[in-house]
N, C-alpha and C positions, 0 to 999 in steps of 0.2 A: 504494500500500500504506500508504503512512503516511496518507495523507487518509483512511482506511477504518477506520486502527488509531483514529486522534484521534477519528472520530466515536463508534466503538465507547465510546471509554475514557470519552466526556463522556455515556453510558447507561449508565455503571458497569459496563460488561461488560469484562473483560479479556483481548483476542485475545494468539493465540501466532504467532510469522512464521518459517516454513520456508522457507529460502532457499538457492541451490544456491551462490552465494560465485563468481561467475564471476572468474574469474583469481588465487584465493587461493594462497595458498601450500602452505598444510595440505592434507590428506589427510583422508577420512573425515568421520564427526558432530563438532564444534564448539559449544560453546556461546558464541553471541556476548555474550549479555547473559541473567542467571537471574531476573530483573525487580526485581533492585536493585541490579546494577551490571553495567561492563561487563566482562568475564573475560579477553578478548585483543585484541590489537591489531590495527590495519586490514590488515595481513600476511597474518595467520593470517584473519581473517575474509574478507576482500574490502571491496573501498569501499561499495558498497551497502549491505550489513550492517552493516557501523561506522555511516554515515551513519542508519542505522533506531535504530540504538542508542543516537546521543548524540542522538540526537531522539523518541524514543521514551521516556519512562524505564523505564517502569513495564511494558514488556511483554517477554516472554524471546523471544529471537529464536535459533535456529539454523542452521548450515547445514552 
């Protein structure tokens, strides 16, 4: 996913990452990152997500 998003964002297109947050904590829709910062911690998100989001910047990712 991230190797998909990098290529995208270097064609100036900006994808969004829907992600289901395996083993988070939270409940429900999440915003991990609204494509300038990140909003919650690896808790509330899941690892995956965090990890999309502090390597991703510039794309909103949910879960």
């Amino acid at each position: 996913v991230i190797y998909i998003a990098k290529i995208l964002l270097k064609k100036n297109i900006t994808p969004g990452i829907i992600s289901r947050g395996y083993k988070r904590k939270s409940k429900g829709m999440v915003v991990v990152h609204d494509g300038k910062e990140i909003l919650v911690d690896v808790l509330i998100s899941g690892d995956e997500p965090y990890l999309m989001a502090k390597t991703l910047e510039k794309v909103p990712i949910i879960v």
